[in-house]
C-alpha positions as CSV (number, residue, x, y, z in Angstrom):
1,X,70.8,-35.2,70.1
2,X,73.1,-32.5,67.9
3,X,72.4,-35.2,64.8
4,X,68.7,-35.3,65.4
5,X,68.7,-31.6,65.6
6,X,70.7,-31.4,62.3
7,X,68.3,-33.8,60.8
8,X,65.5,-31.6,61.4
9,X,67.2,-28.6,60.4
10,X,67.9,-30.1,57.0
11,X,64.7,-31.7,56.4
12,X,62.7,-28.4,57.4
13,X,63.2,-26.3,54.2
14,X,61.8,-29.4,52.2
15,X,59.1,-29.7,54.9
16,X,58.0,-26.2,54.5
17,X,58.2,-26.2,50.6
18,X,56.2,-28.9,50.9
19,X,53.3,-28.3,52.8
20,X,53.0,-24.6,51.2
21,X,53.2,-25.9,47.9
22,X,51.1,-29.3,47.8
23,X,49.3,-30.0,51.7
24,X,47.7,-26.3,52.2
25,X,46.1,-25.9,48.7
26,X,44.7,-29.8,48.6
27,X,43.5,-28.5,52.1
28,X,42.3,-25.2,50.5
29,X,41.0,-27.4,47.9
30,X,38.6,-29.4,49.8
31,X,37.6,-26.6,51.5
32,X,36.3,-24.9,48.4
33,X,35.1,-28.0,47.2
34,X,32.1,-27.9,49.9
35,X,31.0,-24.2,48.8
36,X,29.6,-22.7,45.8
37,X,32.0,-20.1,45.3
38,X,32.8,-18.0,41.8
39,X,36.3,-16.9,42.9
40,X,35.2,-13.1,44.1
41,X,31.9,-13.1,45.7
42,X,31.1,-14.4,49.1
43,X,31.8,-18.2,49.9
44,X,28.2,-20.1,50.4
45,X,28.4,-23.6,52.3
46,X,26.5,-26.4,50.2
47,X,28.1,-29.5,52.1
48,X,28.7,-32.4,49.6
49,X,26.4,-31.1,46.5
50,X,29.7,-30.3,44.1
51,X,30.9,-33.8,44.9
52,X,27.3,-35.1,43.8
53,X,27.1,-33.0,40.7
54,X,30.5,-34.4,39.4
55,X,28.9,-37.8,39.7
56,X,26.5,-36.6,37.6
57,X,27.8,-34.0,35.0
58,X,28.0,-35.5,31.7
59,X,30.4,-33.4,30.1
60,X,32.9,-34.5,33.0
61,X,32.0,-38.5,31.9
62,X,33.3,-37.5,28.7
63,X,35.8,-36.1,29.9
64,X,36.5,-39.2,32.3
65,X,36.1,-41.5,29.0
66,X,38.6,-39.4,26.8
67,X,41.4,-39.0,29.9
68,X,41.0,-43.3,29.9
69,X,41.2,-43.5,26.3
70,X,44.4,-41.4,26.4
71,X,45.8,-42.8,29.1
72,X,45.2,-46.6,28.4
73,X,47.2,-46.0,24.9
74,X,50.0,-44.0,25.9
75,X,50.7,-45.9,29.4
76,X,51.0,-48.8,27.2
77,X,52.9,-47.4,24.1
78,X,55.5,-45.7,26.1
79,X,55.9,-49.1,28.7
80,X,56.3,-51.3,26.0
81,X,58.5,-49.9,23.4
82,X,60.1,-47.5,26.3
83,X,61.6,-50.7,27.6
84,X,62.3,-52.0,23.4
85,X,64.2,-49.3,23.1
86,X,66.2,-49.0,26.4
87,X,67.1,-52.8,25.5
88,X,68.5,-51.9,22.1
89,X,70.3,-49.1,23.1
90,X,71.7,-51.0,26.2
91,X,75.3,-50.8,25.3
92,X,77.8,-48.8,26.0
93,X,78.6,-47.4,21.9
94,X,78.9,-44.0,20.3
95,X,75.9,-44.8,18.3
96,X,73.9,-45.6,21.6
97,X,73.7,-42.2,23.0
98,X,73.4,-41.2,19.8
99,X,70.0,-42.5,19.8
100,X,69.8,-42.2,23.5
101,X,69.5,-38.4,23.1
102,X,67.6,-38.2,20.0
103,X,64.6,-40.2,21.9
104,X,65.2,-37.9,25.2
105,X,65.5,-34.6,23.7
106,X,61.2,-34.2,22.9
107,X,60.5,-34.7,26.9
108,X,63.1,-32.2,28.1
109,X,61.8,-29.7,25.5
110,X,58.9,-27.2,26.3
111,X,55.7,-29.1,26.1
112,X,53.8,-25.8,24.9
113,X,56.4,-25.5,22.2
114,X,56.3,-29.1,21.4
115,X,52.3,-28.8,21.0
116,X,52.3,-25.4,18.8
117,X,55.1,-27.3,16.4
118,X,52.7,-30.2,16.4
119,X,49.8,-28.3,15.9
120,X,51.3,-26.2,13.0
121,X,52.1,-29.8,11.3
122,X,48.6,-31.3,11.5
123,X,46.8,-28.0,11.4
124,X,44.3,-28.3,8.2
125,X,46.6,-25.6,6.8
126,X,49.9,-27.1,7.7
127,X,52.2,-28.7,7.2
128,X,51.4,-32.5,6.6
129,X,48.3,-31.4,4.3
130,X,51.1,-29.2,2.4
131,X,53.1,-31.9,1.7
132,X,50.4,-34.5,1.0
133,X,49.5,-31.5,-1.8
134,X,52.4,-31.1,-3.1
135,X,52.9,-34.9,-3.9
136,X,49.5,-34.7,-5.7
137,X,47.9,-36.8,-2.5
138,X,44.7,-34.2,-2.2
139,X,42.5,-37.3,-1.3
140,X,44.4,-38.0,1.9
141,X,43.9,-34.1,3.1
142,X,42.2,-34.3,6.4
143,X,41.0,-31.8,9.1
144,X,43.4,-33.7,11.5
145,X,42.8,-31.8,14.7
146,X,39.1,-30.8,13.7
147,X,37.5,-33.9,13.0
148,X,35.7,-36.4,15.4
149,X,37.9,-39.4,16.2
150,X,41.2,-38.3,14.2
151,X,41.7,-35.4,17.0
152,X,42.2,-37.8,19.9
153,X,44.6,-39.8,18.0
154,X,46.9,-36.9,17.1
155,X,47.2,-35.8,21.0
156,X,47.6,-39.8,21.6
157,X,50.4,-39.7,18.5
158,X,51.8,-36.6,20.6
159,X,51.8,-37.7,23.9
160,X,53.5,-41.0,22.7
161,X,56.6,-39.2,21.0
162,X,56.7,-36.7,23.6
163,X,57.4,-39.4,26.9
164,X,58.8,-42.1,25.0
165,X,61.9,-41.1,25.7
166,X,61.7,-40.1,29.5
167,X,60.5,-44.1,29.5
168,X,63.4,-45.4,27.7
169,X,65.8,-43.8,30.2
170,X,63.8,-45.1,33.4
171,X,64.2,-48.4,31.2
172,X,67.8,-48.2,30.6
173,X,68.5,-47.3,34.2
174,X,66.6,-50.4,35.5
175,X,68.3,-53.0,33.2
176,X,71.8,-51.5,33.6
177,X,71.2,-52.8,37.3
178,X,70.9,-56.1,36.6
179,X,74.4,-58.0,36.9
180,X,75.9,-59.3,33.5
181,X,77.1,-62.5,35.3
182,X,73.1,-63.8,35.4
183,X,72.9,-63.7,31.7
184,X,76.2,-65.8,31.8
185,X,74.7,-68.6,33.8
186,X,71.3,-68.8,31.8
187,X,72.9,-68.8,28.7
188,X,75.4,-71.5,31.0
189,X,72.4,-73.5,31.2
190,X,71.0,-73.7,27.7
191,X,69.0,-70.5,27.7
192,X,68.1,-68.3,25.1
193,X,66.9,-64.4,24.3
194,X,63.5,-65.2,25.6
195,X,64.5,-67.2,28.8
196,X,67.1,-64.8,29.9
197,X,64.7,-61.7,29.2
198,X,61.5,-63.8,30.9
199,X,63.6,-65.4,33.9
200,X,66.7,-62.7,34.5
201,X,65.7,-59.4,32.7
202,X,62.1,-59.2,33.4
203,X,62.2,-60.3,37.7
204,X,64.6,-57.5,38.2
205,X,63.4,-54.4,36.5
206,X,60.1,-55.1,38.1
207,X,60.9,-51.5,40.8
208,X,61.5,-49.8,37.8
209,X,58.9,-50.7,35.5
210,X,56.7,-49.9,38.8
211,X,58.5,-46.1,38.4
212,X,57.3,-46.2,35.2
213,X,54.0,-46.7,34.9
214,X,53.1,-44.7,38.2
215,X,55.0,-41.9,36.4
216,X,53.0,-42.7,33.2
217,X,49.6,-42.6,34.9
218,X,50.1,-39.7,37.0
219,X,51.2,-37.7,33.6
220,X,48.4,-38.8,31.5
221,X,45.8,-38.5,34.3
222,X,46.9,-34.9,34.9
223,X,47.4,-34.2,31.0
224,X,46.3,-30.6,29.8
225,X,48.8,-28.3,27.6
226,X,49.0,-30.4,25.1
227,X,44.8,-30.6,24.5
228,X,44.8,-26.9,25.4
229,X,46.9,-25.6,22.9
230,X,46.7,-28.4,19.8
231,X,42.5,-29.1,20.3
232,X,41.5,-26.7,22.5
233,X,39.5,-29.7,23.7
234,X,37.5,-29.9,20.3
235,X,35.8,-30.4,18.2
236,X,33.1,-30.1,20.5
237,X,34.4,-31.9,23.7
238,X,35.9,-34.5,21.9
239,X,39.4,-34.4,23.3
240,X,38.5,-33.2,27.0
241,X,40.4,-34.2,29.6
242,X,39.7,-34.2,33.6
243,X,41.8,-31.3,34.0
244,X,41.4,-29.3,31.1
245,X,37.8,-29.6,32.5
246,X,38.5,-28.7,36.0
247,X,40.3,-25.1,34.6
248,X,37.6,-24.9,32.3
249,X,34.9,-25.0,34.8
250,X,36.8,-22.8,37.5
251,X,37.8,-20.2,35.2
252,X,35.8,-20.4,32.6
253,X,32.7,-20.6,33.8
254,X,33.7,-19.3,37.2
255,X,32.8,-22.3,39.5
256,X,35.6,-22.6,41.2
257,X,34.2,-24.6,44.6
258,X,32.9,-27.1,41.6
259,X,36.1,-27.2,40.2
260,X,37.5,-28.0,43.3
261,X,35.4,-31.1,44.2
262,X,36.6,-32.6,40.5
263,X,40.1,-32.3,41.9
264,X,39.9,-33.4,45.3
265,X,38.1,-36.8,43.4
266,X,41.0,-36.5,40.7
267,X,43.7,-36.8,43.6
268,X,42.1,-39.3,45.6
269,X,41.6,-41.6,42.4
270,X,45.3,-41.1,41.4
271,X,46.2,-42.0,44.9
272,X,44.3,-45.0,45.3
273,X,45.5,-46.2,41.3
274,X,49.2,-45.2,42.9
275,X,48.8,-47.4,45.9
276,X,47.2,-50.3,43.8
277,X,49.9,-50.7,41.6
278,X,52.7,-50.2,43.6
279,X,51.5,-53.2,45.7
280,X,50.8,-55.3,42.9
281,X,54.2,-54.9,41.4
282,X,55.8,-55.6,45.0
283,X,53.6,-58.4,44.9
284,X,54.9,-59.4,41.6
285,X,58.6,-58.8,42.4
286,X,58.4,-61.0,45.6
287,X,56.8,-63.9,43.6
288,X,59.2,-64.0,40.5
């Protein structure tokens, strides 16, 4: 009985923290979600019209598409050459953490100071056109972050070099799991680079390759600093995201119970994608 009460004693700060900080405002969330509310005047129940409209709004399926695009790239960028890398750097050497560090270091930095720095290199004045000018390359010059297409591949480009790292080390962590004396016996029994990664390195990083790409697809699903400050979401709506909408629409144009429905869907979709994926990769542990 005095351990259960101690259990509860140290598990009710988290609880608390908790349900302030992520069950009462999905809650309060929903709840706006069914009004049409600006953020000052009087609430006015509507039911399930907001949900209707975000099924309908086309600057949200833009949105949806771009947030896809993104997401689709980068999950698979960062996954595959996250777990490249954390296999080359896999030994315990000077050099290693060397380059350990240098690809962490971009996802512990400030994501708004990352996306000014980037901004200020691919701005039309900056500093990639500079250089391309002052190797007498004026035919490359480009409006990087202004121009249809190019813009969305500069935040991919970003996005890629920012998380890499942070997917290298969940990587690393996984494989420095797996016991030395498997790669022993395969190699025991004839096997080479390919066998031991497809038959001992690949069946038991499987929970942390599942870490990683819910991690990836929560981040790029939820992705906004980056577009706000680099694009802005231009040109146009070109480089939208679901969330840059979702601020843009409740503070922007003040339709905050509108808003709200966008992320009550947003949550629910990430959940069910989370739930998905974990229980294919289970699946896919259990059968290799």
């Amino acid at each position: 009985m005095k351990k259960k009460r101690m259990s509860i004693g140290f598990a009710a700060p988290a609880f608390v923290i908790y349900t302030m900080l992520l069950v009462i405002p999905i809650m309060m969330a929903f709840y706006f979600s069914l009004n049409k509310w600006n953020g000052f005047n009087a609430m006015q129940f509507i039911g399930i019209e907001n949900y209707i409209n975000v099924f309908r709004d086309a600057r949200l399926g833009n949105a949806v598409i771009n947030t896809l695009i993104i997401s689709v790239v980068v999950i698979i960028f960062v996954n595959v050459l996250g777990l490249f890398l954390a296999m080359l750097v896999n030994t315990a050497s000077v050099k290693s953490n060397i380059f350990r560090t240098i690809f962490f270091i971009p996802f512990v930095l400030s994501t708004v100071a990352i996306s000014f720095v980037w901004k200020s290199i691919l701005s039309y004045n900056g500093v990639l056109n500079g250089m391309l000018t002052t190797f007498g390359q004026e035919g490359l010059i480009g409006n990087w972050l202004g121009s249809h297409g190019s813009a969305i591949v500069c935040i991919i480009i970003v996005e890629i070099w920012r998380t890499l790292g942070y997917h290298m080390m969940l990587y690393l962590a996984a494989l420095q799991t797996v016991p030395h004396e498997l790669y022993e016996a395969c190699t025991v029994d004839g096997g080479n680079r390919w066998n031991k990664f497809r038959h001992v390195t690949l069946p038991l990083i499987v929970p942390g390759m599942t870490v990683s790409f819910l991690m990836s697809i929560i981040n790029e699903l939820r992705m906004y600093d980056v577009v706000k400050i680099m694009t802005d979401g231009g040109p146009g709506y070109d480089t939208e995201t679901i969330v840059y909408n979702i601020v843009s629409q409740g503070f922007s144009n003040s339709m905050v119970g509108y808003s709200s429905a966008i992320s009550v869907v947003l949550f629910l979709a990430i959940g069910a994608i989370s739930v998905f994926i974990v229980t294919k990769m289970n699946q896919k542990e259990v059968e290799m």
